[in-house]
C-alpha positions as CSV (number, residue, x, y, z in Angstrom):
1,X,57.0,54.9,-10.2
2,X,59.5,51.9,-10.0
3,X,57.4,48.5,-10.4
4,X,60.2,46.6,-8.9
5,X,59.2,46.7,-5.5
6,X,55.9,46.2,-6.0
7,X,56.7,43.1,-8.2
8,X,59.0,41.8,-5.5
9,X,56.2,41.3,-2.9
10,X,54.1,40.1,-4.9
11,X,56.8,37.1,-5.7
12,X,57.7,36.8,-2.2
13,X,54.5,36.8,-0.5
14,X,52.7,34.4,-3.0
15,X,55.5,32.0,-3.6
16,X,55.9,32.6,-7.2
17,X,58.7,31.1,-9.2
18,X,57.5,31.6,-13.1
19,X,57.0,35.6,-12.8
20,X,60.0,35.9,-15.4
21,X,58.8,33.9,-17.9
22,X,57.7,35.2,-21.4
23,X,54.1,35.8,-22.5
24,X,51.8,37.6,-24.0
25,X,48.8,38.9,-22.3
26,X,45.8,40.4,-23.9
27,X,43.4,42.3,-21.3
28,X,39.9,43.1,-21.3
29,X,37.5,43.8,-18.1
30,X,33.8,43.9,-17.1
31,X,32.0,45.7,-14.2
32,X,34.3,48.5,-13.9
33,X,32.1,51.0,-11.7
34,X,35.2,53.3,-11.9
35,X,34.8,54.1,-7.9
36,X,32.5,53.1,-5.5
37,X,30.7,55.2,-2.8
38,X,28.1,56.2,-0.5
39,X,25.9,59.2,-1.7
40,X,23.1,60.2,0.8
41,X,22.8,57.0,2.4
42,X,22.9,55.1,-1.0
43,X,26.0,53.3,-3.1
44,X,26.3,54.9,-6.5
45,X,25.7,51.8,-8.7
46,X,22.3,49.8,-8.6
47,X,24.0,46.5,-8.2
48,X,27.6,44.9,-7.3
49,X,29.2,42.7,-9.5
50,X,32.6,41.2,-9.4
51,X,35.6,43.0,-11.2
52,X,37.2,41.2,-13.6
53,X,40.3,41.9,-15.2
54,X,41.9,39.5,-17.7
55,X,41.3,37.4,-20.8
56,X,44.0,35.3,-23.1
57,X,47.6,34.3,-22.8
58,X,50.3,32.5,-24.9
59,X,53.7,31.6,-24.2
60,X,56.4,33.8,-26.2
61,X,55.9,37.2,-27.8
62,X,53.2,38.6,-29.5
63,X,52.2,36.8,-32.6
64,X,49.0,36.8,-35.0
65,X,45.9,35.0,-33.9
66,X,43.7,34.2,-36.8
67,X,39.8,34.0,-35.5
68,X,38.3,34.1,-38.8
69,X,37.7,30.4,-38.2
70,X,35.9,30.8,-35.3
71,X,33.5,33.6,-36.3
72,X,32.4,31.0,-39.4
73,X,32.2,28.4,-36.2
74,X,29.7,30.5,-34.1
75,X,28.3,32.0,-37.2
76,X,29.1,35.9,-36.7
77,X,27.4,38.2,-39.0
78,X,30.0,39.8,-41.3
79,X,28.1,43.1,-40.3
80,X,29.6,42.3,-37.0
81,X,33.0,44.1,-36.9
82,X,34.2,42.7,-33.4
83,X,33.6,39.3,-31.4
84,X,31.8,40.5,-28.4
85,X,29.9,38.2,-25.6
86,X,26.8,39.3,-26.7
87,X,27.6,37.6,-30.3
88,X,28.4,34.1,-27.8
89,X,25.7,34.3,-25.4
90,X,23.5,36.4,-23.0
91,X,21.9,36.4,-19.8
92,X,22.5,35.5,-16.4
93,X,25.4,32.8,-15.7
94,X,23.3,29.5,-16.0
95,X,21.8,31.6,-19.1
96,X,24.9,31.8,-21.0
97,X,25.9,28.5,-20.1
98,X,23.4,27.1,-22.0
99,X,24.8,28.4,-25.0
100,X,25.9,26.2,-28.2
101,X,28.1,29.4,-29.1
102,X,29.9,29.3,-26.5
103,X,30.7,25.5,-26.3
104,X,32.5,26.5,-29.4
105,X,34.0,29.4,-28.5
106,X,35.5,27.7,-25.5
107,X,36.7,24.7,-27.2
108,X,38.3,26.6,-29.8
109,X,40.7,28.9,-26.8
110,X,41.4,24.8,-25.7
111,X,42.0,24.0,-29.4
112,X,44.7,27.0,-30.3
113,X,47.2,26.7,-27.2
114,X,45.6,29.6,-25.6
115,X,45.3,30.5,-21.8
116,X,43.1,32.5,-19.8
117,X,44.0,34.8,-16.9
118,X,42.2,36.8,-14.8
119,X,42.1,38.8,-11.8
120,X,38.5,38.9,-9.8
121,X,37.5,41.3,-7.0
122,X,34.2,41.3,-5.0
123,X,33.9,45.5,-4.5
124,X,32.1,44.3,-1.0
125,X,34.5,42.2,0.1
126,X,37.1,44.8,-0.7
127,X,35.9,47.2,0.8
128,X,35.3,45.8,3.9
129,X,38.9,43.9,4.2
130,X,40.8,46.7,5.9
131,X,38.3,46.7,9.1
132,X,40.2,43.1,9.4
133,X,43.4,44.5,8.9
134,X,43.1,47.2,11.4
135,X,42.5,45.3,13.9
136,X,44.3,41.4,13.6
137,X,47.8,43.0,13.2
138,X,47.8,45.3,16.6
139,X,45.8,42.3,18.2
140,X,49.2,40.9,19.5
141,X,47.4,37.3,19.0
142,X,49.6,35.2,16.7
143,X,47.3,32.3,17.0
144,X,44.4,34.5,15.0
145,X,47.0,35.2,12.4
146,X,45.8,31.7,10.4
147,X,42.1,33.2,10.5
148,X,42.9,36.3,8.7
149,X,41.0,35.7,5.4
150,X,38.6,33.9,7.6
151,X,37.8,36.7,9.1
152,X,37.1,39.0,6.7
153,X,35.2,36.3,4.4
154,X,32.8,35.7,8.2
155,X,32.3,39.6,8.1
156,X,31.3,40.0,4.7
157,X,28.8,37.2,5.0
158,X,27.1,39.0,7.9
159,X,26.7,42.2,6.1
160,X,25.3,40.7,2.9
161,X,22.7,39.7,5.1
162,X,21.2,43.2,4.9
163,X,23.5,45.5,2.2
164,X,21.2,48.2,3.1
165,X,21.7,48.3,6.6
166,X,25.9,48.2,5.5
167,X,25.5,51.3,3.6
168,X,23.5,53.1,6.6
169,X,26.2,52.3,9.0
170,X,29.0,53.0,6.4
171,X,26.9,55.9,6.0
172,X,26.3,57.2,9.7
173,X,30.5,56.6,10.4
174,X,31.6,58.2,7.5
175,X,33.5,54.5,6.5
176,X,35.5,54.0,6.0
177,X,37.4,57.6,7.2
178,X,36.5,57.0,10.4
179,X,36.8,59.8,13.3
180,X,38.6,58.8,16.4
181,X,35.1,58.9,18.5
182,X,33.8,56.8,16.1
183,X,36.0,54.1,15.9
184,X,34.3,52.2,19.4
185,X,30.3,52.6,18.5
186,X,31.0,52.0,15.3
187,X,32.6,48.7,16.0
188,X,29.8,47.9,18.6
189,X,26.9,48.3,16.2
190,X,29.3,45.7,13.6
191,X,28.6,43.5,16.9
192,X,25.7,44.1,16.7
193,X,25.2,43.0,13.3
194,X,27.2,39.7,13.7
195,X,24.8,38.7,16.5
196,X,21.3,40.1,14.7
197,X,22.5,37.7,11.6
198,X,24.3,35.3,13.8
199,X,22.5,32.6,11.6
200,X,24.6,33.3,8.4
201,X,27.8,31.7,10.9
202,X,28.6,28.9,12.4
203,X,28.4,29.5,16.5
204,X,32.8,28.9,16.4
205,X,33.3,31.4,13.3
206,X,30.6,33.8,15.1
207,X,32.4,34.1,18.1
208,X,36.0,34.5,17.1
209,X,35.1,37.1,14.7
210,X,32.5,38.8,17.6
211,X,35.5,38.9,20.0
212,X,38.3,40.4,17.2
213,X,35.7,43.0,16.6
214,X,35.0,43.6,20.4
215,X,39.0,43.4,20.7
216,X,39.2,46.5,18.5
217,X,37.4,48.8,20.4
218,X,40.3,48.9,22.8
219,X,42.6,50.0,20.2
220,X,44.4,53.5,20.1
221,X,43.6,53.6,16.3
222,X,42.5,51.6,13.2
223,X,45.3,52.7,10.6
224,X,43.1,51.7,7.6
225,X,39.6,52.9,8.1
226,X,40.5,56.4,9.7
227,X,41.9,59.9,8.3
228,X,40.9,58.5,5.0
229,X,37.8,60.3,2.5
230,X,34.7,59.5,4.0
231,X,32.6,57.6,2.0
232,X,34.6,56.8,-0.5
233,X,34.9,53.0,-1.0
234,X,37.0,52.2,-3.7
235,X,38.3,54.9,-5.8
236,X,39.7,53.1,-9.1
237,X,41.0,49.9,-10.6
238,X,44.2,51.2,-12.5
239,X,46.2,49.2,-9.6
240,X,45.0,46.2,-10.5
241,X,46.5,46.7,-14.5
242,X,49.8,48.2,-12.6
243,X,49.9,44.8,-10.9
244,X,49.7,42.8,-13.8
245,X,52.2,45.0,-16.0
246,X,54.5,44.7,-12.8
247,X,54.3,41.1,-12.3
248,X,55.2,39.8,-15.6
249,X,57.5,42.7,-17.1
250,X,59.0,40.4,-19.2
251,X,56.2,40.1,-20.7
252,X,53.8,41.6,-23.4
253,X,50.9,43.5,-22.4
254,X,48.0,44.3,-25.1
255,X,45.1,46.1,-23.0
256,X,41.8,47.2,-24.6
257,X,41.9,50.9,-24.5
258,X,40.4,52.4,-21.2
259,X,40.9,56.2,-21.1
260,X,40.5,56.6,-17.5
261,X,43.1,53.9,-17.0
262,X,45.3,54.6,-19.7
263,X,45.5,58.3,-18.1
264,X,46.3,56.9,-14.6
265,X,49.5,55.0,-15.6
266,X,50.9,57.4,-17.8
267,X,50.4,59.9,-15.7
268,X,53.2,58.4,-13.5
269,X,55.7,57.1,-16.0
270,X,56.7,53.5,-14.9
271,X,60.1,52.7,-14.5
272,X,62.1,49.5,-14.0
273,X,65.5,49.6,-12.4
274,X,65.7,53.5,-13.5
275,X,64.9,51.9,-17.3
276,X,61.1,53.0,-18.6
277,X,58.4,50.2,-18.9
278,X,57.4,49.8,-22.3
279,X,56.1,46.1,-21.8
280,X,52.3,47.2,-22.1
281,X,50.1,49.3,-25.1
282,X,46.6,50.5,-25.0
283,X,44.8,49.1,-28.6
284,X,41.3,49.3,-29.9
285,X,39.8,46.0,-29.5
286,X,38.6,45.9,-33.2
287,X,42.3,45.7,-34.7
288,X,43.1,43.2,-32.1
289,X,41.4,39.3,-32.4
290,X,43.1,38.9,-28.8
291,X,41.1,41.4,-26.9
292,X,37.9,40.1,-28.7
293,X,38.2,36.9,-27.1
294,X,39.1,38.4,-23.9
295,X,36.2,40.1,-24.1
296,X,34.3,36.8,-24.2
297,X,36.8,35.5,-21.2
298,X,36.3,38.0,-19.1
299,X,32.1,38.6,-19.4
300,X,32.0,34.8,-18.9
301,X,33.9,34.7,-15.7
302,X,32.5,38.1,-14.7
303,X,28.9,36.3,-15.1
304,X,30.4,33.1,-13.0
305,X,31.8,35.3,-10.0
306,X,28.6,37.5,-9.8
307,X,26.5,34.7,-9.7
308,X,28.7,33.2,-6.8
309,X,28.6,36.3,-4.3
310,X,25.2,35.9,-5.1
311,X,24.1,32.3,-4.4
312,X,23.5,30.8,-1.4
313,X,25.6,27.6,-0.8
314,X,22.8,24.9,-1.2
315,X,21.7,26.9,-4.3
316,X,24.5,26.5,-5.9
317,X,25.0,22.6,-5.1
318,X,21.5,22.8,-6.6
319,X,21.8,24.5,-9.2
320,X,25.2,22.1,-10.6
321,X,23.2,19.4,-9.8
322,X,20.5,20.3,-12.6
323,X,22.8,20.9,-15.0
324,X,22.4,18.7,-18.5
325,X,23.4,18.8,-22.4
326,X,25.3,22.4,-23.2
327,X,25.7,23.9,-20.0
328,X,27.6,20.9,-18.0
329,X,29.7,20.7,-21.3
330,X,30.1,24.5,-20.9
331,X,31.3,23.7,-17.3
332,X,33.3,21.0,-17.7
333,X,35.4,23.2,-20.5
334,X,35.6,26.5,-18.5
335,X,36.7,24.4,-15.7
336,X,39.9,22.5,-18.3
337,X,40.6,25.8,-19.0
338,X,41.2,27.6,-15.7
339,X,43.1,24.6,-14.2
340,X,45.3,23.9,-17.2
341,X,46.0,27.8,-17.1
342,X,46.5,27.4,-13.2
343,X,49.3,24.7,-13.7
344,X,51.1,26.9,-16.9
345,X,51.5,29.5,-14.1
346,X,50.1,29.7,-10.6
347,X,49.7,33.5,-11.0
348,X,47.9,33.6,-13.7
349,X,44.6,33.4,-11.0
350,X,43.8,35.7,-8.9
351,X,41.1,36.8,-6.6
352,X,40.2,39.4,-3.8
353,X,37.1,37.3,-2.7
354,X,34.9,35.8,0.1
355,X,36.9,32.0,0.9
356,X,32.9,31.1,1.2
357,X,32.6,31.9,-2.1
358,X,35.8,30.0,-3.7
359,X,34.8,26.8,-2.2
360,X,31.2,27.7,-4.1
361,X,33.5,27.6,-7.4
362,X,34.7,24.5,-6.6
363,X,31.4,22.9,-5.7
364,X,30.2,23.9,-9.2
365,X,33.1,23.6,-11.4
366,X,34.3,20.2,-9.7
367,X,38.6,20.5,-9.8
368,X,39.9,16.8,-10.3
369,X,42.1,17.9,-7.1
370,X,39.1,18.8,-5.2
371,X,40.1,22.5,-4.8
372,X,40.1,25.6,-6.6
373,X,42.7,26.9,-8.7
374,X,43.3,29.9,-6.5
């Protein structure tokens, strides 16, 4: 597989001008449900929480990072052979916040020139995204073009309302391998839902997403949610660590190892120009203090995105409100932290979310600019 092309959208479509800079990138995730579907009416996880894929960066090629003042910081037992989160702080999001630990830990990242990076993905808002796309693009409306994310954000607010529900028309349809009978009821019963939960919308974002749905039923197909597995919502994540690897293939990639994933992209050898990728090694997180704190990074921000698909608006406004001693310190340094990393390198953010939800992480993080590092 050549990552060129893949790279070269990614530039052109986002704008980026800083993809061929050197770095080094040490990657770690949480919530990795491998794949995501419908069983007998049921998802196959308990609970969704967001992806996250990411953790440090530094400018230039690999070099040693020495964290043996930090583990005397935070007062790691020797016994302890690895940093994990659970050594900086546990619980919920506003739980971990609170922790003295991880006012440390996060000054420290500040402290030695580090970045963070991560890529975060809602696995309901994914999955629901290409109902969107099979529709807006064979619409023939330009002017809906600018609602897009909109869109998609609108429709994943409506079926939150009642997940259950979701699954059981997921379910009944097959979604998202749709037959070609069943792209026109099931459509109407997404109507349906919109105007049963019309509450979660306001009435102008109700009715341009009620019409763009209604609008699809008079299409001859939906390219994205037919012919394809039924059921079967997402079925892995290795495309998201090909993206990264692609992006910046000048620089270093040090990923913790993943078996699964590590299978995936060898099982395609990656190739630049006709030239093999060698930019990227799978390590054990114990002989590498990088992935630690990635580790760290990424169940941190993992925490923070869950929490936000899963907050209403005015509990979240709430919620910053209250906030006193260690956690709004915590807050004001995770905040630093992302926009300084956002103004190193624009894509070194990246989310596949709800816009609903980013303007939630502004509300509680606060940006000087007024808007999130996206």
């Amino acid at each position: 597989m050549d990552i060129d092309e893949l790279r070269n959208a990614g530039i052109q479509l986002n704008g980026l001008t800083k993809a061929d800079h050197v770095y080094t990138f040490y990657h770690d995730e949480t919530n990795n449900i491998r794949r995501l579907h419908i069983n007998a009416g049921r998802l196959n996880v308990a609970e969704l929480k967001v992806f996250v894929l990411g953790g440090i960066a530094h400018e230039g090629g690999p070099r040693p990072i020495e964290i043996q003042s930090l583990r005397e910081a935070m007062r790691i037992q020797k016994s302890a052979v690895e940093i994990k989160l659970e050594h900086v702080a546990k619980g919920d999001f506003l739980g971990v916040l609170a922790s003295r630990k991880l006012t440390t830990f996060l000054r420290w990242i500040a402290d030695s020139g580090l970045m963070i990076h991560y890529h975060d993905l809602d696995p309901l808002y994914w999955s629901i995204a290409d109902i969107i796309d099979s529709i807006l693009p064979n619409l023939g409306d330009r002017g809906l073009f600018p609602y897009h994310s909109l869109l998609k954000s609108d429709l994943v607010e409506v079926l939150r309302c009642n997940v259950a529900a979701t699954i059981k028309l997921f379910h009944d349809y097959g979604y998202p391998g749709l037959s070609p009978e069943g792209r026109k009821p099931f459509l109407e019963k997404l109507v349906e839902l919109v105007d049963h939960y019309s509450a979660a919308l306001p009435v102008q974002n109700k009715t341009v997403l009620r019409s763009v749905l209604r609008a699809g039923r008079t299409l001859e197909s939906l390219d994205f949610i037919e012919g394809y597995p039924s059921n079967l919502l997402i079925d892995e994540f290795s495309t998201f660590y090909l993206g990264r690897i692609a992006l910046f293939k000048h620089s270093s990639h040090i990923l913790d190892m993943e078996e699964g994933i590590r299978d995936r992209l060898l099982a395609s050898p990656l190739t630049s120009n006709g030239s093999p990728v060698t930019n990227f090694r799978f390590a054990d997180s114990k002989a590498e203090p990088g992935i630690q704190l990635s580790d760290v990074v990424v169940g941190v921000l993992g925490k923070m995105h869950t929490y936000f698909t899963n907050t209403e608006r005015d509990e979240v406004a709430a919620d910053r409100t209250a906030l006193s001693g260690p956690s709004l310190e915590n807050v004001n340094l995770l905040r630093d932290l992302i926009s300084a990393s956002h103004e190193a390198n624009i894509a070194f953010l990246n989310h596949v979310a709800s816009v609903h939800d980013v303007e939630k992480i502004d509300l509680f993080l606060r940006f000087s600019d007024g808007a999130y590092a996206a």
